[in-house]
N, C-alpha and C positions, 0 to 999 in steps of 0.2 A: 834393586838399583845399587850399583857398587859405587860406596865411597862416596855418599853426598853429603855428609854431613855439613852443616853451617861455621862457619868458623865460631859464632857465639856459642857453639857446644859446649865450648873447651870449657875447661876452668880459665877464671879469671888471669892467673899469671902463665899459662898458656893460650890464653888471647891476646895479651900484651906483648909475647914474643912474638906471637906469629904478626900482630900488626906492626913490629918494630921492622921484621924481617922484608915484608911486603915493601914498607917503604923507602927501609934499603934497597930494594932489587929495583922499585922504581925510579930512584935517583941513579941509579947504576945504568938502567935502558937509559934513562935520557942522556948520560955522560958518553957510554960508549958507542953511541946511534946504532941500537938496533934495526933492521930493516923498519922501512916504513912501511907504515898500513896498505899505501898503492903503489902499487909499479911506477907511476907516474913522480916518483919521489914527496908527493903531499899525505900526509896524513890526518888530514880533515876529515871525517866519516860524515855519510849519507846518510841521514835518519827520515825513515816514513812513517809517517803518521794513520793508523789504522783507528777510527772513532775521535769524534772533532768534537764532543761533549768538554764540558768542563774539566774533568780531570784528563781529556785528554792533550787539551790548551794547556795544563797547568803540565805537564808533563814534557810538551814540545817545550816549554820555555826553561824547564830542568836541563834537558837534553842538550842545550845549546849553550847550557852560558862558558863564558871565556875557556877556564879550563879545560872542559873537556876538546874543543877544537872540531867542533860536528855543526853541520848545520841540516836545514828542513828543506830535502826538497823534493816529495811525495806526500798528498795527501789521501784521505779516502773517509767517506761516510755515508752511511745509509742514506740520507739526504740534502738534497743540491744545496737548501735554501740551510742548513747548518753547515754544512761545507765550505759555502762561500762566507756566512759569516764568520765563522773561523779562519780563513784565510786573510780575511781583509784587519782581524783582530791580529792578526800573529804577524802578515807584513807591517802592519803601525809598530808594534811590541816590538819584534826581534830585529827589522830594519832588513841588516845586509845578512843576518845567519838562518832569515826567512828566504828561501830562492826556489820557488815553486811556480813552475810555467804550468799553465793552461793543463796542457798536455798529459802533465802529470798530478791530474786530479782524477780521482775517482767515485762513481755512485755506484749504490745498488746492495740488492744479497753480495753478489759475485764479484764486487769493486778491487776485495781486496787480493783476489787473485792478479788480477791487473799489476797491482801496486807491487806487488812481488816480483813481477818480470823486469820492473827498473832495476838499477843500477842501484840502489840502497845497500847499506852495510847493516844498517840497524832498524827494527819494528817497533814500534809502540801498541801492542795490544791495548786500546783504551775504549772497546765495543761492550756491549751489554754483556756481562758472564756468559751466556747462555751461547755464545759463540764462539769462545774462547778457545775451548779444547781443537776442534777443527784449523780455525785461526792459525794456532800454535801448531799442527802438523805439517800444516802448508809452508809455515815459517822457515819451520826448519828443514823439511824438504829443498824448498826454496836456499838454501844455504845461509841464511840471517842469521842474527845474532840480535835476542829477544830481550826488551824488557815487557814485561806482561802484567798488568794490572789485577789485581785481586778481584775477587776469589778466582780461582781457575777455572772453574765449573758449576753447575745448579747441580747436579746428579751424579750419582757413581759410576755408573755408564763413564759422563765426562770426564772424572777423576783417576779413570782406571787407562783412561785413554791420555790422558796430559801425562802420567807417570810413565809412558811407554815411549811416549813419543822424547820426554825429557831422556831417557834413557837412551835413546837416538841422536838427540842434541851431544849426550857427553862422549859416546863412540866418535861423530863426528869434529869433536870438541870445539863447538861454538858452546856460545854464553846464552843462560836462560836469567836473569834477575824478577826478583820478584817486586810485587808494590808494595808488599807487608813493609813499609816504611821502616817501622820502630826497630826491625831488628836493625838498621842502619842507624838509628840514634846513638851518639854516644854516651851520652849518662845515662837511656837505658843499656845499653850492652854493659856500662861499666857495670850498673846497679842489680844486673841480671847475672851476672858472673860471679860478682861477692856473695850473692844467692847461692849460686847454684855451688859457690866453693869452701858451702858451710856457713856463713858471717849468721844466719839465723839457725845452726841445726839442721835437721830432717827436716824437710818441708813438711805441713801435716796436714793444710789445706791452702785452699787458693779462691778468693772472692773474687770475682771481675763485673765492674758494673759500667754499663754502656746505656744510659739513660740521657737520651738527648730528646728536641722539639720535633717538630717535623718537617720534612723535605720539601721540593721544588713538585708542580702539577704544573703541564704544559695546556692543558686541557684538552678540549675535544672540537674537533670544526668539523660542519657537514658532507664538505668534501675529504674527508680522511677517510679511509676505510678503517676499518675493527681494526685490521693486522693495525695499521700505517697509527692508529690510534694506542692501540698497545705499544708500540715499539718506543715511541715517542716518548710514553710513559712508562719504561721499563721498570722502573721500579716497584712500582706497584704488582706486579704478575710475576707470580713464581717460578714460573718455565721460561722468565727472562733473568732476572735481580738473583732466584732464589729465597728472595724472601729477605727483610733486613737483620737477620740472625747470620746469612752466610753472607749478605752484601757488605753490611758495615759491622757487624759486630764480632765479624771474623777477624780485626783487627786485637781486640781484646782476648778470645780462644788462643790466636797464634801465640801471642805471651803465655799462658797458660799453659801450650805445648812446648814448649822455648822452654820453660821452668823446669820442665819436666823431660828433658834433653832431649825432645822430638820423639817420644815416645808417648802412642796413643792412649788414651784410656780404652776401659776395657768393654763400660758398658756405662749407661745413659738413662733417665727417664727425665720427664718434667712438662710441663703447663704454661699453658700461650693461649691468647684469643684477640679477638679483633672488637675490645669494649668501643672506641670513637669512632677507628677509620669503618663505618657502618655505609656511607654513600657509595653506592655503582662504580665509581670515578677509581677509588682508590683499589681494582681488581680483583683478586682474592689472597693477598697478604695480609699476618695479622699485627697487631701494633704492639703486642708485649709477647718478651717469652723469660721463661723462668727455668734453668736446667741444672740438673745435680749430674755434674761426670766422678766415673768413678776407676781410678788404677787399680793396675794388678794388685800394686803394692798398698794401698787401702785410702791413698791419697785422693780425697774429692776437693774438685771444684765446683763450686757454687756460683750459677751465672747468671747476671739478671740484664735484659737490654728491654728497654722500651722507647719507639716513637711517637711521643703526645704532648701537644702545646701545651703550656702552663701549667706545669710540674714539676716539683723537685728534683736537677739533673746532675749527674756527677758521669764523670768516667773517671775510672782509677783501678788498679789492679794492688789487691792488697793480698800479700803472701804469711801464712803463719808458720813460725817452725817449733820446733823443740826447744830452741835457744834465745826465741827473737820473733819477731814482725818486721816484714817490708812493706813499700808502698812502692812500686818499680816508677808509675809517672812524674811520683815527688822526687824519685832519686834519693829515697830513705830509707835506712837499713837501721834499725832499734833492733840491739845484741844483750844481753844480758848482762856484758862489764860495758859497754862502749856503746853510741852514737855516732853515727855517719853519714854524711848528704853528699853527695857529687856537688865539686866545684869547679870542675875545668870547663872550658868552653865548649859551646853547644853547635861552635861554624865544624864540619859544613852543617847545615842545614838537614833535615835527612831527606827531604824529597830531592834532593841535590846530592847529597854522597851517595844515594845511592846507582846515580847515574855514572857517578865519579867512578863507583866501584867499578859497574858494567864496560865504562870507556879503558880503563887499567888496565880489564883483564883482555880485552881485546887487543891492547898495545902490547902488554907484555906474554902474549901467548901465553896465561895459566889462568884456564876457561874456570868461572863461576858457573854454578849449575845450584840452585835454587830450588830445586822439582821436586828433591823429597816433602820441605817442610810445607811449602804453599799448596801442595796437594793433601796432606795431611792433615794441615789445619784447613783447607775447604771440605773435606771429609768431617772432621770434628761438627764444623757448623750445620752439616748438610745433616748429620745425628742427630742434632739437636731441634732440630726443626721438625724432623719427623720424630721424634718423643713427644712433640705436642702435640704436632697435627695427628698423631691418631690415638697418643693416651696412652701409651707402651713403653714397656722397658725393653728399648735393644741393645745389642751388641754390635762393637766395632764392627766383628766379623761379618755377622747378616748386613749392617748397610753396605759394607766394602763390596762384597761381591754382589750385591743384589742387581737383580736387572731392570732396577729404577731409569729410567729415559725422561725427559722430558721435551713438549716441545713437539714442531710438527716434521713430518719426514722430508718434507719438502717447504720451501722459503715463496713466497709469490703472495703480493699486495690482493686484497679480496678481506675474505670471516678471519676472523681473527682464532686465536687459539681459545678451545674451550676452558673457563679457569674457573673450577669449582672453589666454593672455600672449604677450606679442611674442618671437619668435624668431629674432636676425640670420642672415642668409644665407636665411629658409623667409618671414618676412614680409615682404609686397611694399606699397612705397607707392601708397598708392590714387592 
């Protein structure tokens, strides 16, 4: 893929230029009126909502506020009765930048085809992983311009295809954003840059720990079928979620990638099981995992994520170098002569700048493309999971190309997806 790097690659006083420069050129578009977004002289952008879940609610309401000049008027969700409560949440919430007629609602597998054929400028991927890769071809086929919620994919199959299709996105030069939040934070980018531009030495290791309680269960009703029962509950089933290593604790790996200037480790082992979530209910994901990655360059990280009530929980990404220790969430850099914390202010928000970004680059014609890192780092997690689930030490290489799939070939209400639980040393990587 040519030329994706993130702009937090840089070093730090090459991040600072290039953010000084950006927002020169955006005060310069708005001074000299560049054309507008529509022929129609408005540049208020169209944004459709694909998955009416919570993060996808929380998303519509990023997309909208003042700034950006976008409002919502396409919805779509696998089902009617979340669909309509989201809509009825999002007209009370948003008011006049909620404008979604009837018409323009969608159900089903195939809903968001539909959604595609309106008039929208912008997507919201916010459907269960396990749909995303496909989702995001349609997208961009469809000429949009994507933000796409994390992970990209459960399987390498899905990651090998999001990378292609991104690759499509930037010939075409629409905009892919990712959901990986933090790298839009700014005292993490500041605290991630002084990192990466020496303030601790050679990086020598990286601890990330993503130990939090546990999640939402919608449960099970008798008229649900299996599918309509799983989906519901995606989280729980790994040829939906991927597991909460790729779902949520891919948030913590991307940092870990990010440190390491998006460049993967090279090979993987480590241990995971499912000691609590033991009930039917909770599918066949497991509730801890434990992972050692390992660089060319000899630099490991050490990963620890669990979901289990009433435990000890932190998240925090602690970096050790030659010279120093960071804590990237504190915004803490401990140097051998000096100390240092990020002090400047944390607005925008970063579930909000990052929307900020994606509306920018769409004004000012210099498309964001996302697609290396958030497929790399769902690659990282999707590693990591299978070093548990089957008790192995692999290599980037073997998972990248492997012809792991998950999931059924076809979509249609009925049995549900077969979901074994992983058993190291009895389950073998496909």
């Amino acid at each position: 893929m040519a030329d994706l790097k993130p702009a937090s690659e840089n070093t730090r006083r090459q991040f600072l230029k290039q953010t000084s420069v950006l927002a020169g050129a955006t005060f310069v578009a708005t001074q000299t009126g560049i054309p507008a977004v529509h022929a129609d002289g408005s540049d208020v952008l169209k944004v459709g909502l694909i998955g009416c879940g919570g993060r996808g609610n929380g998303a519509a309401v990023n997309a909208t506020r003042d700034q950006n000049r976008a409002v919502l008027t396409a919805m779509c969700d696998l089902f009617p009765d979340r669909l309509e409560a989201s809509k009825k949440n999002l007209r009370e919430g948003l008011k006049e930048k909620c404008q979604v007629d009837d018409d323009h609602c969608f159900c089903g597998f195939d809903g968001y085809k539909q959604l595609l054929e309106t008039d929208v400028d912008v997507v919201l991927l916010c459907t269960p992983p396990h749909f995303r890769p496909e989702q995001l071809a349609a997208s961009v086929k469809a000429g949009k311009h994507i933000f796409c919620e994390k992970p990209i994919a459960v399987d390498p199959v899905g990651v090998r295809s999001v990378l292609e299709t991104c690759q499509e996105a930037e010939a075409r030069k629409l905009n892919i954003v990712s959901g990986l939040c933090w790298r839009y934070d700014k005292g993490v980018q500041e605290t991630v840059a002084r990192v990466r531009d020496g303030a601790i030495g050679d990086i020598v290791a990286i601890h990330e720990n993503y130990l939090t309680g546990t999640l939402w269960h919608r449960g099970q009703r008798e008229n649900w079928s299996e599918m309509e029962t799983q989906c519901r509950n995606w989280l729980y089933y790994t040829w939906l979620s991927g597991d909460h290593i790729v779902e949520q604790f891919i948030h913590s790996l991307d940092k870990a990638l990010w440190l390491k200037g998006d460049e993967p480790p090279v090979v993987a082992f480590g241990v995971g099981g499912r000691q609590v979530r033991t009930d039917p209910k909770f599918g066949n994901i497991y509730d801890h995992f434990s992972v050692c990655y390992e660089w060319a360059d000899g630099t490991k990280c050490f990963a620890y994520t669990r979901q289990i009530a009433g435990v000890f929980n932190q998240t925090e990404d602690f970096v050790l170098g030659t010279k120093g220790r960071a804590q990237i969430l504190r915004h803490l850099i401990e140097g051998e002569e000096s100390k240092w914390s990020y002090r400047g202010k944390g607005d925008p928000w970063m579930y909000d700048a990052e929307h900020y970004a994606l509306f920018d680059a769409i004004r000012s014609g210099k498309p964001i493309n996302n697609g290396k890192y958030m497929s790399y780092s769902t690659l990282m997690a999707i590693l990591g999971r299978e070093v548990c689930y089957t008790g192995q030490k692999l290599t980037w290489e073997t998972v990248f190309n492997s012809s792991q799939k998950l999931g059924p070939d076809k979509y249609e209400w009925g049995p549900g997806v077969k979901s074994e639980i992983a058993m190291p040393g009895v389950t073998r990587f496909a």
